[in-house]
N, C-alpha and C positions, 0 to 999 in steps of 0.2 A: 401508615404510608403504604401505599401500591408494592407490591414486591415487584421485585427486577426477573425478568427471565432471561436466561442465555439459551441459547438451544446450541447443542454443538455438532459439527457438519454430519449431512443427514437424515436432521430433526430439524430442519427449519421449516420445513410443513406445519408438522405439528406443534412447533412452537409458538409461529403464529397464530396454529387454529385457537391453542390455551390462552394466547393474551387477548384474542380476538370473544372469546365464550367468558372469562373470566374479568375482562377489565383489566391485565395484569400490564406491565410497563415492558417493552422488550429493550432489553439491554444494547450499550455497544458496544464492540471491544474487537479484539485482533487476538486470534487463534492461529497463527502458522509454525512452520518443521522448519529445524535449522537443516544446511544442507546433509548434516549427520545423521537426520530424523528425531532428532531432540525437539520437542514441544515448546512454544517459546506463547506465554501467556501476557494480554498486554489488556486492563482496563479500561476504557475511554467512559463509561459510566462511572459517576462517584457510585462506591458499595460500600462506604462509611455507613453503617446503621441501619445497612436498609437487607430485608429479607430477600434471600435471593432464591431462583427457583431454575436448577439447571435440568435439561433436557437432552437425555441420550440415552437410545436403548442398545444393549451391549451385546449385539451380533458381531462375531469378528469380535470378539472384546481383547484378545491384545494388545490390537490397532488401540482400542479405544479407551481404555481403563487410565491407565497413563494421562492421555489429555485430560478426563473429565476429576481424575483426581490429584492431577496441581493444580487446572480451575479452580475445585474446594478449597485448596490449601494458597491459594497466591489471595484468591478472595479474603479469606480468614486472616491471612495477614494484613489487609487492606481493612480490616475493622468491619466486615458485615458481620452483621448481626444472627439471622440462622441461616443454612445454607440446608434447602432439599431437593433432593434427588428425585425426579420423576425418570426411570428408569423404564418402558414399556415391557422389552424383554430382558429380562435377567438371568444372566450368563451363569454356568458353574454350579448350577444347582443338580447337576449328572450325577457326579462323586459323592453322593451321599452316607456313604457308608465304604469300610475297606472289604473291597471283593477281593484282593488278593493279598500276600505279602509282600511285605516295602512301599504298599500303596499309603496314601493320606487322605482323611476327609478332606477336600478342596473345597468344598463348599463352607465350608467352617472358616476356612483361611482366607477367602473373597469374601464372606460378611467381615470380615475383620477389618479391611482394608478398608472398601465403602461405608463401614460403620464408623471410621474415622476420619474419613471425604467428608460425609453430610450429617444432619442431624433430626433427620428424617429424609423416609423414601417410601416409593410408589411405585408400583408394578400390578403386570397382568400376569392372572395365571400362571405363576411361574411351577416350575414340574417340583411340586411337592409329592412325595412317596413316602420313602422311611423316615426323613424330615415332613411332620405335620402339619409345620407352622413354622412362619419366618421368625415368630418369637423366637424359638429356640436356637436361632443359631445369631439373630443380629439384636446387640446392645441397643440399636436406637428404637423409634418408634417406625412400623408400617403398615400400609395402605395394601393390601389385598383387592386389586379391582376383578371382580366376576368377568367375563366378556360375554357369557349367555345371554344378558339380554339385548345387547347389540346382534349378537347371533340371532338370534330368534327373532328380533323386529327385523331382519332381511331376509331371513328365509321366509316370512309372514310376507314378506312385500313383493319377493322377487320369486319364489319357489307354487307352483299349482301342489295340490294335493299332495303334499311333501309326504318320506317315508327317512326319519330318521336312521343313521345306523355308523356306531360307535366304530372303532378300531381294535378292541379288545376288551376283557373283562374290565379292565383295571377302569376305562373310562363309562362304566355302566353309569354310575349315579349322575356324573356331568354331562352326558349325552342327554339323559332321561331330565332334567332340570332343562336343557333345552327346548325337548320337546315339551313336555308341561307348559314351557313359556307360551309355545307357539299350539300348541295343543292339538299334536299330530301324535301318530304312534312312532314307535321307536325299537331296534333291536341293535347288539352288539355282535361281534365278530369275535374268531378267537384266533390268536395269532400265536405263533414260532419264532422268535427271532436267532437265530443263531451266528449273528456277525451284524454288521452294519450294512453291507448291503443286499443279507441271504435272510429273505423273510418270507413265509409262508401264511397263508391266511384262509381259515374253512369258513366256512357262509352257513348260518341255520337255514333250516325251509324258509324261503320266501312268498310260494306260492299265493298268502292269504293276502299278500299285496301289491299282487299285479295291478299295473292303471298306475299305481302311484309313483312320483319323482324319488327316486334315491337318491339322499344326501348323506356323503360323505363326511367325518366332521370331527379332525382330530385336532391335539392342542399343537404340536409342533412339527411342521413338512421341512423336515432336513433333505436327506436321502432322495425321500416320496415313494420308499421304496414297498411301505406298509400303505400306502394308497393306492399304487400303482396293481400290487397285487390284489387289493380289495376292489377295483375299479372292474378288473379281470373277475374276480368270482361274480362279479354281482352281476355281470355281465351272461354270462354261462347259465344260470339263474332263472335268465330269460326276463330280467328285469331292464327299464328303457337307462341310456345312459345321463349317468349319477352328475350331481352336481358333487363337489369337492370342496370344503371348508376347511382350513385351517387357521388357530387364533397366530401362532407366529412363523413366517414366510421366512423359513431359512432361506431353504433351495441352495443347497450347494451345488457348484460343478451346474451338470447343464438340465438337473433336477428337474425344475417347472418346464424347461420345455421336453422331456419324457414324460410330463405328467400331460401336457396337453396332448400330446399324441397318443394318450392310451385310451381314447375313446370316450372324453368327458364330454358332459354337456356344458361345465365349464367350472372354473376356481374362483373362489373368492376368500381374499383373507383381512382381517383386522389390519387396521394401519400402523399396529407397534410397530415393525418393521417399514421403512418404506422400500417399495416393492411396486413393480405393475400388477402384482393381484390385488391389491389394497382396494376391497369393496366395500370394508364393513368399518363404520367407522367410532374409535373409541374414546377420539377426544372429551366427548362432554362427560364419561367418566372418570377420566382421570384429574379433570379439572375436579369436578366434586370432591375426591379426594383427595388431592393434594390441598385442597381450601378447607376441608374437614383440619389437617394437620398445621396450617399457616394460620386458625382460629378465625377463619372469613364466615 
C-alpha cells in the first residue's frame, strides 16, 4: 500500500515535491497550538496499517521537535504500521563530545528521543566530526543523503569556469568530491574561530586562478560569519566576486542579508531548509532514500 506522508508546517513544499517524484499519498490531518502553545494532534487520514512518512527538518528544533514527535507517537497509537522520519537538517549534532565540565553529549540524548518517534530516518549532511556515523549514536536504521551531487549539477549548470574553494581544512575531502563531480579545481581555506561571531579566515595564493568564478561552499550558513570573512579575503586576492553555497540555510538574525551585502555574486542553497536562497534542489534524493528504507 502507498505510504501516507504528512509534512509538518514549513515542509509542505517539499512534501509535495516527495509525493509528487515518488507516487506517495499525502496525508490529512490537523496540526494546531492550544492557546497555551500545547501541540494538539488530530488524524483525518485512517493510519491503521499504513506506512507513514513524516516531513520536518529541525531548524528552530525546539519549536519543532515536540510537534513531530507526538505525530510519531499519536500515529503509533492509531495502529500505523512504520513511521519515518525524513528529517533534511538535523538538529543537535554540535555537542558531540563534553568540551567542558557539567556539559552532556546532546547529541546522544536527541538520537534517543527521535529514535523512539520513528523507525527509520533520513537526512542531509548532518555535521558528523567526533561522531563518524549516525550508527553510533541512533538505535534505528539511517539514510545518509550526500548533497554533492546536487551541488555539483548546479554549479555545472549555473557557474562559467567555476574555482572551488572550501571553508577550512576539516571540509577538504567534501569540497574536493564536489569538484571531482563537476570537474573544476578546488582549494580550501583556513580558518580561526574564536566565538560564534569572531572568525578569521587566511586565503592560500590564488593567483593561478585568475579568470575563474569563486565558489564558496560550506555545509552550514548560521552566523555567515566564516563566509562573510572568506567573501572578504577572496576578495583582496584580486579574485572576481564569489558565488556562496551552502547545503543548510540557517541564517540567523539578519545573517543572509549581511551576506548579500558583502559583495557576492550571489547564494544559493539546498532546500533542506525552506529559505529564499533555496536554489539547489534535493528532493529526488531523499525520495530515493527514504524508498531505499520503506522497501520501494
Amino acid at each position: 500500500m502507498t505510504p501516507l506522508l504528512f509534512a509538518l508546517p514549513g515542509n509542505e513544499t517539499l512534501g509535495a515535491d516527495l509525493c509528487r517524484l515518488r507516487g506517495w499519498e499525502q496525508g490529512r490531518w490537523e496540526l494546531r497550538a492550544f492557546p497555551d502553545g500545547e501541540s494538539h494532534v488530530r488524524f483525518l487520514s485512517d493510519v491503521a496499517g499504513r506506512d507513514l512518512v513524516l516531513v520536518c527538518s529541525l531548524d528552530r528544533p525546539n519549536d519543532k521537535t515536540v510537534p513531530l514527535y507526538l505525530t510519531a507517537c499519536v500515529a503509533r497509537e492509531l495502529g500505523a504500521a512504520r513511521i519515518g522520519l525524513v528529517v533534511p537538517y538535523l538538529a543537535y549534532m554540535r555537542q558531540d563530545a563534553r568540551f567542558h565540565g557539567g556539559e552532556g553529549v546532546t547529541a546522544q540524548h536527541f538520537a534517543r528521543l527521535l529514535g523512539m518517534a520513528g523507525d527509520w530516518l533520513v537526512t542531509v549532511d548532518p555535521h558528523l566530526h567526533r561522531i563518524h556515523s549516525l550508527d553510533e549514536i541512533y538505535a534505528i536504521p539511517t539514510r545518509v543523503v550526500a548533497a554533492a551531487p546536487a551541488i555539483a549539477a548546479w554549479v555545472g549548470a549555473h557557474v562559467c569556469n567555476p574555482l572551488l574553494i572550501g571553508p577550512d581544512e576539516e571540509s577538504d575531502q567534501w569540497v574536493g568530491d564536489v569538484a571531482r563531480l563537476v570537474g573544476c579545481p578546488y582549494t580550501t581555506l583556513r580558518k580561526e574561530r574564536r566565538g560564534d561571531r569572531d572568525v578569521t579566515v587566511s586565503v592560500p595564493a590564488l593567483a593561478q586562478w585568475r579568470g575563474r568564478t569563486p565558489v564558496l561552499v560550506d555545509d552550514i550558513a548560521s552566523t555567515a560569519r566564516t563566509m562573510i570573512a572568506a567573501v572578504a579575503r577572496v576578495r583582496e586576492a584580486g579574485m572576481d566576486p564569489p558565488v556562496c553555497i551552502a547545503v543548510h540555510a540557517l541564517f540567523a538574525a539578519d545573517a543572509y542579508a549581511e551576506l548579500q551585502a558583502a559583495g557576492v555574486a550571489g547564494v544559493a542553497c539546498t532546500n533542506t531548509i525552506a529559505h529564499a536562497s533555496n536554489r539547489i534542489d534535493v528532493a529526488p534524493l531523499l525520495g530515493v532514500a527514504a524508498a531505499s528504507l520503506l522497501g520501494e
